[in-house]
N, C-alpha and C positions, 0 to 999 in steps of 0.2 A: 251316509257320509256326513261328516259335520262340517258347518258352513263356516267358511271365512268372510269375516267383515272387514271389508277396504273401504267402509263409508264416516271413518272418525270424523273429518270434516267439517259433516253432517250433525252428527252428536259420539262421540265417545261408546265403544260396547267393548268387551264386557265392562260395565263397573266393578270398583273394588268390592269385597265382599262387604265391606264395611260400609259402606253406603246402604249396601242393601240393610243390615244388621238394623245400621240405625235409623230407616225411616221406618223397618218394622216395629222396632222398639217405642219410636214414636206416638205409633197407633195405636200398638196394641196396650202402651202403658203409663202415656200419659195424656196425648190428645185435646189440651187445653191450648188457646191463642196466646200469642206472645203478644208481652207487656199489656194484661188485660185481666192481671189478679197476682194473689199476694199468696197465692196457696204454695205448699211443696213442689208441684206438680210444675207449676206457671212461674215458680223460680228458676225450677233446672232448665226449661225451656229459654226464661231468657239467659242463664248464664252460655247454654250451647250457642246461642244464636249468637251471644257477646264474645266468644270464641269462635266462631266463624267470620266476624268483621276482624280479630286479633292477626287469625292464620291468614286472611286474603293481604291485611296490611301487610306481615313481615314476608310475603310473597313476592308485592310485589315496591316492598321498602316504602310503604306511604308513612308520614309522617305522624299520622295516631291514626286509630282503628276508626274514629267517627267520620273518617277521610272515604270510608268504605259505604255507599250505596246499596243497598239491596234494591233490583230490580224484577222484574220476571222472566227477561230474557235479555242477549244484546242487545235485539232491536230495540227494545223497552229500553236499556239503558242507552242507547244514539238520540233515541226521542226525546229521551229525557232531558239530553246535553241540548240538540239542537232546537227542539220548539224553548229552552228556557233562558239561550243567552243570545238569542235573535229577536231585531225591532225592526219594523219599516225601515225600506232604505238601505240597513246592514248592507256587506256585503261580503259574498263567501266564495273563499278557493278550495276545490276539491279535484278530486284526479275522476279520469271517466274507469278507471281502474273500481271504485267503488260498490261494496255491494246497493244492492235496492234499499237497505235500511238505512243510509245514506242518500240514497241518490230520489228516494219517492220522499221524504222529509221534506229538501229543499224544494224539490220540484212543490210539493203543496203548499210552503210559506212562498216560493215566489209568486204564485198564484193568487195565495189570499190576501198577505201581505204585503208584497212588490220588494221582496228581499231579492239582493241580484247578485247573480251566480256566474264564476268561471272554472271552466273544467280542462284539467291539464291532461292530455295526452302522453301517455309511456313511449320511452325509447325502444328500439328495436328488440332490446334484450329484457322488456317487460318492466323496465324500474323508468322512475320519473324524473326526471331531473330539477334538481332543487330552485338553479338559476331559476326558472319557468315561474315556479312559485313567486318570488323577488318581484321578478319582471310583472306578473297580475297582480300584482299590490294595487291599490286604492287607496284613497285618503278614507275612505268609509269600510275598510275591510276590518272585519269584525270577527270572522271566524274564518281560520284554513283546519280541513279536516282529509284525515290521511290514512285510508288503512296501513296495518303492522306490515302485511304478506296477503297478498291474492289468495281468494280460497277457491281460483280456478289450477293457479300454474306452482302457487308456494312460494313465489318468486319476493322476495321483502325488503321495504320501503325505506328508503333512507330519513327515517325521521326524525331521529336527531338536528340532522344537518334541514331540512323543513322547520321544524321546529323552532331550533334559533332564529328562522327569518320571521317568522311570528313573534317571537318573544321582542325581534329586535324593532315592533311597530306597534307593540301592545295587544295585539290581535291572540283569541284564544286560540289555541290546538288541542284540538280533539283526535285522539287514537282510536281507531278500533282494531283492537288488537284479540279478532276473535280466530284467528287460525294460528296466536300465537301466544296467547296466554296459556301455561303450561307447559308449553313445549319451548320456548325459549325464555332465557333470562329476561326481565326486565324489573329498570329502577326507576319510577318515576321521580326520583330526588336527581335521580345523577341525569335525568334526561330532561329535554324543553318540553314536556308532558305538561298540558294544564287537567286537560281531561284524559280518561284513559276508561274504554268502554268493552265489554265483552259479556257474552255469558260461562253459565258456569256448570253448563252440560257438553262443553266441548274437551277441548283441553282439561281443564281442570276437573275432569273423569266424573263431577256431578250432578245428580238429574234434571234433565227438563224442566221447565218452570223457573228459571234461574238464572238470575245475571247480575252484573256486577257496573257500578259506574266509581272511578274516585275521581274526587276534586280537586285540585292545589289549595293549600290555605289561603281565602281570598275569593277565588273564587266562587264561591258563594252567595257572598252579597252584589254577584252581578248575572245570576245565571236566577230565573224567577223558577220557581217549585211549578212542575209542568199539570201535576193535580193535588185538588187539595183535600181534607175530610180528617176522620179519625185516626189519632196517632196515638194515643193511650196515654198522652201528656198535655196537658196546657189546657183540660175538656171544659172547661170553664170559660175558654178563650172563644170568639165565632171564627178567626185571624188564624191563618194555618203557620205552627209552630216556626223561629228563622234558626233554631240552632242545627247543628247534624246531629244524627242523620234525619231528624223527622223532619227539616223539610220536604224532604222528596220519599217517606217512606207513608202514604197514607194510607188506611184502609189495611186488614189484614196481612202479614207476610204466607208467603209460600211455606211454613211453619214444617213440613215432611221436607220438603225439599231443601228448604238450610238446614237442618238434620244432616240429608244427606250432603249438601255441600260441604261441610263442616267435616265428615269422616274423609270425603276425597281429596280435604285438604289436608288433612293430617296423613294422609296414604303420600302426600306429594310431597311432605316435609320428609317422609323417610327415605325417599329419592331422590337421585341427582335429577336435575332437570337437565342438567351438561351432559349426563349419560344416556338420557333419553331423547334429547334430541339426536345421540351420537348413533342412537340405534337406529331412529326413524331416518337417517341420512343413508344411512346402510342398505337398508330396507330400500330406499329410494335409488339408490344408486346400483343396488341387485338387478333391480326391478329396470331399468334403463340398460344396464349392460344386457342384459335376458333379451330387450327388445331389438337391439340397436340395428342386427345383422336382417330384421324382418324386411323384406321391399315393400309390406298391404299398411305397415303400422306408423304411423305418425306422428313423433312427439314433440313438446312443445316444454321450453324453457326447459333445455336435457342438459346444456352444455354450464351451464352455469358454476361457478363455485359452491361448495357445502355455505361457506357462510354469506351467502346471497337468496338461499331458498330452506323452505321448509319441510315438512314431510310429505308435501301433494305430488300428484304426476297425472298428468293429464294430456291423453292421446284421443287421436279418432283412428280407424279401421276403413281402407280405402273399400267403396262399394256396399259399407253398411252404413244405415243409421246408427247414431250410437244408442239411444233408446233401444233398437235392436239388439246390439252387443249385449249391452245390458239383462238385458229378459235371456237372450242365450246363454248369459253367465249364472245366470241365477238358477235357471230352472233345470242346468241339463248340466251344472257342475259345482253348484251351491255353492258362488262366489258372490258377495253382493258387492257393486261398486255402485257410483252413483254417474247419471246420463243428465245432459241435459245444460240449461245454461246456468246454471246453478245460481240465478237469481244478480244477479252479475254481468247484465250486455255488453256494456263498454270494454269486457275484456274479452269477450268472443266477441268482437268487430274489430280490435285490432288482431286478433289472432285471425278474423279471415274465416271464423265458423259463427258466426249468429245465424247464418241466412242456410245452414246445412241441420243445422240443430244442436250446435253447440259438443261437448266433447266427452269424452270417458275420465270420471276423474276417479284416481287411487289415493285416499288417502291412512296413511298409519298410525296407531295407538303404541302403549306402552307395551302391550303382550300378543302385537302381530310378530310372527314367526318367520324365517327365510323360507320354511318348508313349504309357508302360505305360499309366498308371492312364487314360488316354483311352480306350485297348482296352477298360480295365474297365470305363469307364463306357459306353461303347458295349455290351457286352454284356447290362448291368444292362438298359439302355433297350429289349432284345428283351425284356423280362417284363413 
């Protein structure tokens, strides 16, 4: 029986072919360091790599490609945003909505540096209300930072209207838009976007190792380079480079892996993003009608409108753990989902499951099938 994966979320499977193609190509035929020689070899390397900052910019409308960060992951590029435009004293709003890559950052500058922190509570229907934000203003507030969409419930953020209350105090906003890169539009020109943070084995269908941070023009000369070392430029200097992107690109890139970035980008340029999300909404909304009539099964942010959520869905199973579920999906109908708090508390405490163990979450790619999410709900219907 061949398995279905409801864990995109998590990371994207299958990858395009072309990812594949080209981190083999990479190894097997050229295999030198980017920006770190003058050969044939370490040209084409950096020209792909330079066309991978090109496709991420007109993704996601940045202003020029050196606006584009290469990091190694989301969290690596949150870090990068929040340890480099926080001083003592700062002071930050964030929603308890947040992943851990957000939420263990602050908590470690509040600690070592006494950066001081408020965290906004979601309304009943999962989204935060902007007033809230306004209202925990400070004269020392320095950063509001907001995920795109929960990558527990899908449920997404009104950050535009966030956004402008930042912009309208000087204060940075920081996006992490990792459950929604790819799968939904975004313009950082047309939006109050200063930073905009995600990786790039999610959504954007390329492998691990991988992420992405842009900056606003500007931004820059306020936000400090979070580590420093060799950038294959300036090597005469001791002073780590200020222009982009080497400020924040030191030390080796993930060189296979933007390869493969760079093919899932151009996979994503032959595709509607508006028809993919149209799909995964389908998918989502199969997958909740299939439930709906169960009495054992219980979901969470069902009622919502298509364009308030994402591809996710997440239920618990009355009288199982969901870890349970889980391993029974896996092993006795080769479903994988994923169990658990998905690194995420403040949003299973206000859902009411942290203290049970948090939830069953479905999430969908570009080539999950309705036939899949039928297997699931035929499996769900054995409990």
């Amino acid at each position: 029986m061949q398995r279905c994966y409801f864990d995109n979320a998590a990371t994207s499977w299958p990858k395009p072919e072309g990812v594949l193609a080209a981190m083999d190509r990479y190894h097997r035929e050229l295999g030198v360091a980017a920006g770190r020689g003058a050969t044939r070899a370490a040209s084409e390397v950096d020209a792909t790599i330079a066309r991978c900052r090109q496709r991420t910019a007109r993704l996601f409308n940045a202003e020029s490609s050196d606006r584009i960060i290469f990091t190694f992951n989301g969290t690596d590029s949150l870090n990068v945003a929040i340890h480099g435009c926080l001083k003592p004293g700062d002071h930050v709003i964030a929603s308890t909505l947040e992943h851990n890559s957000v939420l263990r950052p602050l908590s470690e500058l509040r600690q070592r540096i006494g950066i001081e922190t408020t965290l906004i509570e979601p309304e009943a229907d999962g989204r935060v209300e902007p007033a809230k934000f306004r209202d925990a203003l400070r004269p020392n507030t320095k950063l509001i930072a907001l995920l795109h969409a929960s990558n527990v419930t899908g449920v997404v953020q009104p950050i535009d209207d966030v956004g402008t209350i930042a912009r309208d105090v000087g204060a940075f906003m920081l996006v992490d838009s990792a459950q929604t890169a790819g799968h939904l539009p975004i313009d950082v020109r047309g939006s109050p976007i200063d930073m905009l943070a995600c990786p790039g084995h999610k959504g954007l269908l390329g492998p691990l190792g991988t992420g992405l941070l842009y900056l606003r023009p500007g931004i820059e000369r306020r936000v400090a380079s979070f580590r420093q070392g060799g950038t294959g430029s300036l090597s005469e200097d001791d002073r780590q480079p200020d222009r982009l992107p080497d400020k924040y690109e030191s030390g080796n890139h993930n060189t296979p892996g933007l390869f493969g970035l760079e093919a899932a980008l151009d996979w994503l340029e032959q595709h509607s993003i508006a028809e993919r999300h149209a799909h995964e909404l389908s998918l989502r909304r199969h997958l909740i009608d299939g439930i709906g009539s169960s009495k054992s099964v219980r979901l969470f942010a069902a009622d919502l409108p298509d364009e308030l959520v994402a591809g996710v869905v997440s239920f618990v199973v009355d009288g199982f753990d969901p870890q349970e579920i889980a391993a029974i999906l896996d092993q006795d109908f080769q479903i994988q989902v994923r169990a658990g708090l998905h690194c995420a508390p403040g949003v299973h405490r206000s859902l009411g499951t942290l203290a049970s163990g948090g939830t069953i979450r479905v999430s969908f790619g570009p080539t999950t099938t309705v036939e899949e999410v039928d297997r699931l709900l035929d499996a769900l219907r054995q409990f």
